[in-house]
N, C-alpha and C positions, 0 to 999 in steps of 0.2 A: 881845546875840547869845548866844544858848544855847554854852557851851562844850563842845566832843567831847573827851572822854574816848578817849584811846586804850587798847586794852583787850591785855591778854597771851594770848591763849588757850592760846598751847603752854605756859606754866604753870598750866596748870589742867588740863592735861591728868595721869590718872595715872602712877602712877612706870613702869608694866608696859610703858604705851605709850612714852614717851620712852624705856624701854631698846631696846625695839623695834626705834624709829625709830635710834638711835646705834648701831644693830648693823648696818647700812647702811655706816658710815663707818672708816675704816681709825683701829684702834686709838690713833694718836695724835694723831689727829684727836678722836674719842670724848674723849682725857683731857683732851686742854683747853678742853672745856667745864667742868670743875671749876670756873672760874674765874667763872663767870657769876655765883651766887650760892650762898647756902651752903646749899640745897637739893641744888645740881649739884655740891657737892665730890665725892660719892661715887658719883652715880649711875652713870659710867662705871663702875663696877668689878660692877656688876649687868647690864652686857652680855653676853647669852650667848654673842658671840662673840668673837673676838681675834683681830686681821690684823695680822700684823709684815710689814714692807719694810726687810731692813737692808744696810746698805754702808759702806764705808771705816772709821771704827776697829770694830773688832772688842770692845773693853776695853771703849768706852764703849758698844755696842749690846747686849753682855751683860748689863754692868750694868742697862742700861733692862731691858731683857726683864726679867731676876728681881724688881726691884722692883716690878712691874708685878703678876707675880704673888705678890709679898707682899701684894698691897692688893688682889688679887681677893677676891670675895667669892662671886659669882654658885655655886651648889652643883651646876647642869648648865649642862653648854655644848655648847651646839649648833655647835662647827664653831671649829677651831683651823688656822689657816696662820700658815704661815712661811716664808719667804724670803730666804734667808742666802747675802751676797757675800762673808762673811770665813770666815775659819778658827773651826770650833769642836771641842770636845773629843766624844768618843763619852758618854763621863758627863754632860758636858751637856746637849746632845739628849736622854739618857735622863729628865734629870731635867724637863727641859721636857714630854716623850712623856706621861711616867708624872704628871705634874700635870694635864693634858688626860684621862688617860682615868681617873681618882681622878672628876671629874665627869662622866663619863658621856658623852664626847662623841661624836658623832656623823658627824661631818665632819674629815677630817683632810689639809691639803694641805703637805707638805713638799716644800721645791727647795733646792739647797745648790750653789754654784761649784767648790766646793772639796773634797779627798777625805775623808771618813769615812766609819767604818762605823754602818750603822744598826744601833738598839737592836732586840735583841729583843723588846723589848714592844710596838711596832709591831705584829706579826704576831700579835698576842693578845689585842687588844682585845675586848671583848666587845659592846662598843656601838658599835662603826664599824659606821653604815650606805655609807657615800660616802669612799674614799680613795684622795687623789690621792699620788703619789711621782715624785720629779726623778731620775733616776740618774745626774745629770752627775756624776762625781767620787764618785760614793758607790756602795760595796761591797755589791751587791743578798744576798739570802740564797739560801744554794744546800742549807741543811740547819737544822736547830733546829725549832721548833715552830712552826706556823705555824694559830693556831683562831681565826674571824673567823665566828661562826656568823650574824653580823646584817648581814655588809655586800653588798649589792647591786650598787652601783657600785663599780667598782674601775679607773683611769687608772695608767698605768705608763708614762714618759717614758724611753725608754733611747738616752742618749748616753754611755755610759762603755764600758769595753773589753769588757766581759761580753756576751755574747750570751741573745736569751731563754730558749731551748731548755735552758740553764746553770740557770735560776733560775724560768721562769717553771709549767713543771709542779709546781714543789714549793709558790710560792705559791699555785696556783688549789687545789691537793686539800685545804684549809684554807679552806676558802668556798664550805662546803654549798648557797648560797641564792644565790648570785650570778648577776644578770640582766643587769647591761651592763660591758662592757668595749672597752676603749681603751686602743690600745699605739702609741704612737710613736717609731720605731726608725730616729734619728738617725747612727748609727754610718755608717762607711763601705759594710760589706757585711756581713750575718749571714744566717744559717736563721733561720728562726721556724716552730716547731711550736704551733699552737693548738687544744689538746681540750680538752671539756666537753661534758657533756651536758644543761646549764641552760643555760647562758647563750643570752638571748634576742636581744640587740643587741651587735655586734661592728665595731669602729672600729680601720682599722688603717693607719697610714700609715711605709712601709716605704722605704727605702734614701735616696738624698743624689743632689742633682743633681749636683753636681759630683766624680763617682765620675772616676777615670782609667781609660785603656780596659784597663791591666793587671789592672785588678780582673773581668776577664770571663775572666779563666782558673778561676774557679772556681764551683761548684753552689750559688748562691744560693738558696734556696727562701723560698718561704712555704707552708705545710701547713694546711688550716682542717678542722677536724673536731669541729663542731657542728652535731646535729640538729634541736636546739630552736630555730635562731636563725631570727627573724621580722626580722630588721632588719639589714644585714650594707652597710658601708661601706670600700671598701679602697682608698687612691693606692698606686702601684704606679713606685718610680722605678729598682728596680733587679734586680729578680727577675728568675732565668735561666729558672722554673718557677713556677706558682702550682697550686696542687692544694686539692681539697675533696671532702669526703665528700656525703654527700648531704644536700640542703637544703629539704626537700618543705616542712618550714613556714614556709619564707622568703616574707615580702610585697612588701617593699620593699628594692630594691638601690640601691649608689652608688658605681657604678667610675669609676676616672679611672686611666687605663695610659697611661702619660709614658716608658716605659722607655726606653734610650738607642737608637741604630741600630747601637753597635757591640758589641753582643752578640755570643758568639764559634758560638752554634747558633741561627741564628731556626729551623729546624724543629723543634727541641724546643719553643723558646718558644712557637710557634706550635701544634703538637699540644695544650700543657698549656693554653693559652687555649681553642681547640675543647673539651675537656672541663670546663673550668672554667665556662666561658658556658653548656655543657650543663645543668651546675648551678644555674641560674638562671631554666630555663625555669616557674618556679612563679609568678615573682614579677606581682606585680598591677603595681606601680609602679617603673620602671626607669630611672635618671640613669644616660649612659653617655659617656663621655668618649674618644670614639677618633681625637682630632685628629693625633696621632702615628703615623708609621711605617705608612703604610695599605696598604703591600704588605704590611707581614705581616699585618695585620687582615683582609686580604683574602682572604689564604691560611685562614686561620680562615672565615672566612665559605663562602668554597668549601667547602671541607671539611664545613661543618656545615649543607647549607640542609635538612637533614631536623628541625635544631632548632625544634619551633615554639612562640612565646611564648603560648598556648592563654589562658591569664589576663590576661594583659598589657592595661590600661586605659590608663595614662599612662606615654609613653616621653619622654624628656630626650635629645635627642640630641646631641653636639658630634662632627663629624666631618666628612668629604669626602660629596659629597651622592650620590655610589654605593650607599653603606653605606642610605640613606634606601629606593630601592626592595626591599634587600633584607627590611627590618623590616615594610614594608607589605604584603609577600606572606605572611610569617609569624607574624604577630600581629593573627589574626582579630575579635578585641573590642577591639581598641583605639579611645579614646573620647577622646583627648587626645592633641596631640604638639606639641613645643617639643622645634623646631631650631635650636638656640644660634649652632653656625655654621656656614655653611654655603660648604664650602671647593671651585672649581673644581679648583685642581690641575691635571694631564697632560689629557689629550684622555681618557685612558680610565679617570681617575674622574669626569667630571663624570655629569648626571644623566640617567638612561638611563629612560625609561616602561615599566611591565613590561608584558608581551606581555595579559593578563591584569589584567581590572581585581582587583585585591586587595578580598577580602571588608569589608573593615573600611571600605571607603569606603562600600561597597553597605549596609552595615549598622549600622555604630556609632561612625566617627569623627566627632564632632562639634565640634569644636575644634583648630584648630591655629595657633600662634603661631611665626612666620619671624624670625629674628634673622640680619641681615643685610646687604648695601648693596641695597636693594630696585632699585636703578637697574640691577643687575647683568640679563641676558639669563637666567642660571642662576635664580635667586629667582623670576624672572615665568614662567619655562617648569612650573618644579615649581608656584607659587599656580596657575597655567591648567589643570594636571592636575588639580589636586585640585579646584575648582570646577568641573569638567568633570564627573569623575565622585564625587564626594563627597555620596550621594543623602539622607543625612541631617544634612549641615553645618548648624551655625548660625552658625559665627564663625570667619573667619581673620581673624588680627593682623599685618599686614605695616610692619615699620618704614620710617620713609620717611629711608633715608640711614643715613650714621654721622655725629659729631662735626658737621662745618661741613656737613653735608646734612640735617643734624636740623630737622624741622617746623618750627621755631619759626625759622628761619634761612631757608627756603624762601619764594623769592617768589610772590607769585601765578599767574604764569603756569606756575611750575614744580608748583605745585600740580594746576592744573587740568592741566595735558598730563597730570602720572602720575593721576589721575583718570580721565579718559577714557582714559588707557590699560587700567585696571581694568575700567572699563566696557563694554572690549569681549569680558570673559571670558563664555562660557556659563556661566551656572551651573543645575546639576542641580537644587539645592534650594533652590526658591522663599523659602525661610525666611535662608538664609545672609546672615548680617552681613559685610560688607568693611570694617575697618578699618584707618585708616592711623596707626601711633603713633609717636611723637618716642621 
C-alpha cells in the first residue's frame, strides 16, 4: 500500500502571508506561535498589528507590553489597540503612543478603567487614518494641538465627567478630512453640540436608561449641524431637545427615540422632534423606531402632516400601527416597508385605513414585510388593506406567530386554517407573492 505523505502547506506558505493571516489573532495569541518552529520564533514580531487585553497585575502586564515592543520589528503598522484595566503612568501611554506612530500607524484604539491623562501626541499623529478613544476615567483634551490631517474615522466613547461640547469642538477643527464619526455618550446627562462641514456619516448614541427623573430639571440637548452628512444614525435615551441644521444630502437615516415619559416639557420635546423629522424629509432610506411614548409622537405627527417623505423608497418602521397610515399617505415612492412591530395599544392607536387610497400603493410599493403575531385581527386588517389596494405588489412577508407559534411548531390544520384565511384576501396585483415565514 502506497504510503500518504501528509503535507504542511501553511509552511510553505510566504512569510508576508502568515504575518497576515497572525494579524487576525490577539497579540499573544500571535507570540506563541514562536514556538512552533524556528522559522516562527520571530515571525510574530513582523505583524503589522498589536492587540493588547490587559487585567489584574498591572507590574507584570507593563512589563509584557514593553518587551513585546522591544522584539518588534515590523517598520509600519497598520493598527495599535490597547485595553487597559490597571493603573498606568501618562509617560507610559506616551511612550507606548509615540512607538505606534514612529511606524506609521494607521489605526489607533485606546480604552483605559482608570484615570489618566492622555498624551499629546495622540492628537498629532500624521498617519491616523481610524481612531478609536475610551474616555472612561481619562482626561479628554480641551486645548494643546490637535493636527490629524489623514484621519477619516474618528469613535469617541464618553463615559467620564467631561461633557463633549468641553472638548469635542477643539478635537474635530484638527481633522481637515474627516468623514465618519461616532460619539457615545454614556455619562448621565450632557449637551452635545456636533459641527462640521465634511463629515459624511454620523453615529450618535446619547444619554443612560437608567437616568432618575431629577435629572429632567435640566436642558439636555443634542445640536447636529452637518450639511454634508449622507448617513446620520442617533439613539436618543435622554434629550429634552434634539435640533439640526439642514440635511439636504442626507440618504439614509436610523432613529431610535426611547426617551423616558418623565420628561419635565413634552411640548418642547415634541416641537424639536416636528422640526427635527422635518429634517429628514430628503432621505431615500429611513429606520424609525417610535415604539415609545406615542402620545407624544403623535403630537409631532399632528403637527407635521405637511412633512412629505417625497424620496423616501424603504421605511423600517417600529411603532404603534397609527403612525403606519400616517407614512403611507406621505411618502409617495415608497417601494419597500418592514413593520418591525406592530403594537395595538388603546382603541385609538390601533390601525385606522386612510380615507384616501395613498399613492405609493397605486404606484410603487412593492414589497412589504409584517413582523408580528400574524394571528392578531390588527396584522390581517392592515396585510387585507394592502393587497386590496397595492396595484403594483409582488411580495408581502407575513410571519406566522412568535416563539411557540413559529412555522415549524404549527400544526397542520393550523397551517391550512391561516391559509385560507389569506386566501380569502382580494388582491389588486395579479403578480403579488403571499408569504408566510417562521
Amino acid at each position: 500500500m502506497e504510503s500518504v505523505l501528509s503535507t504542511d502547506r501553511f509552511s510553505d506558505l510566504p512569510d508576508s502571508v502568515v504575518t497576515h493571516i497572525l494579524s487576525f489573532l490577539r497579540t499573544k495569541v500571535s507570540v506563541r506561535t514562536s514556538i512552533l518552529a524556528r522559522r516562527w520564533r520571530y515571525l510574530w514580531s513582523y505583524v503589522p498589528t498589536l492587540n493588547f487585553e490587559f487585567s489584574g497585575n498591572h507590574a507584570v502586564n507593563q512589563d509584557t507590553l514593553n518587551r513585546v515592543m522591544l522584539l518588534y520589528k515590523a517598520e509600519i503598522m497598520n493598527s495599535f489597540s490597547l485595553y487597559c484595566e490597571f493603573n498606568t503612568s501618562a509617560y507610559q501611554l506616551e511612550t507606548w503612543v509615540i512607538f505606534a506612530d514612529k511606524r506609521h500607524v494607521q489605526k489607533l484604539d485606546l480604552s483605559f478603567s482608570s484615570g489618566v491623562d492622555l498624551p499629546p501626541c495622540i492628537f498629532t499623529c500624521k498617519t491616523l487614518v481610524d481612531l478609536r478613544v475610551d474616555f472612561n476615567g481619562v482626561t479628554p483634551p480641551t486645548s494643546g494641538p490637535v493636527c490629524l490631517p489623514c484621519l477619516k474615522k474618528l469613535h469617541l466613547c464618553c463615559s467620564s465627567q467631561y461633557e463633549p461640547d468641553k472638548y469635542l469642538p477643539h478635537i474635530l477643527s484638527g481633522c481637515p478630512v474627516l468623514e465618519e464619526l461616532t460619539i457615545d455618550i454614556f455619562t448621565v446627562f450632557v449637551s452635545c453640540t456636533i459641527s462640521s462641514p465634511i463629515i459624511k456619516s454620523l453615529t450618535v448614541y446619547f444619554g443612560n436608561k437608567t437616568s432618575s427623573k431629577s435629572n429632567y430639571n435640566h436642558d439636555y440637548k443634542l445640536v447636529i449641524n452637518t450639511p454634508a452628512l449622507t448617513y446620520l444614525n442617533v439613539v436618543d435615551w435622554s434629550c429634552q431637545s434634539i435640533k439640526s441644521g439642514s440635511l439636504t444630502s442626507l440618504i439614509e437615516a436610523d432613529i431610535e427615540l426611547q426617551n423616558s415619559d418623565e420628561m419635565h416639557d413634552h411640548f418642547l420635546y415634541s416641537r424639536s422632534l416636528v422640526e427635527f423629522i422635518d429634517m429628514l424629509r430628503n432621505v431615500k432610506r429611513l429606520r424609525l423606531n417610535l415604539q415609545c411614548y406615542p402620545e407624544i409622537i403623535s403630537s409631532v405627527f399632528s403637527a407635521s402632516m405637511a412633512i412629505r417623505f417625497r424620496n423616501l423608497i424603504k421605511l423600517e418602521l417600529t411603532g404603534h400601527s397609527w403612525f403606519l397610515s400616517k407614512f403611507l399617505q406621505n411618502a409617495d415612492n415608497l417601494e419597500i416597508l418592514i413593520l418591525k412591530e406592530v403594537g395595538e395599544g388603546t382603541k385609538a392607536w390601533n390601525w385606522i385605513e386612510p380615507e384616501q387610497v395613498p399613492t405609493c400603493l397605486l404606484s410603487h410599493l412593492r414589497i412589504i414585510r409584517l413582523c408580528g403575531d400574524v394571528e392578531s385581527e390588527l396584522v390581517f386588517n392592515i396585510a387585507r388593506y394592502i393587497l386590496k389596494n397595492g396595484k403594483v405588489m409582488e411580495r408581502i412577508e407575513i410571519p406566522y406567530g412568535r416563539l411557540s407559534l413559529s412555522l415549524s411548531h404549527c400544526t397542520p390544520k393550523q397551517k391550512i386554517n391561516m391559509f385560507e384565511k389569506i386566501s380569502q384576501f382580494r388582491e389588486r396585483s395579479s403578480a403579488c407573492e403571499v408569504a408566510l415565514i417562521s
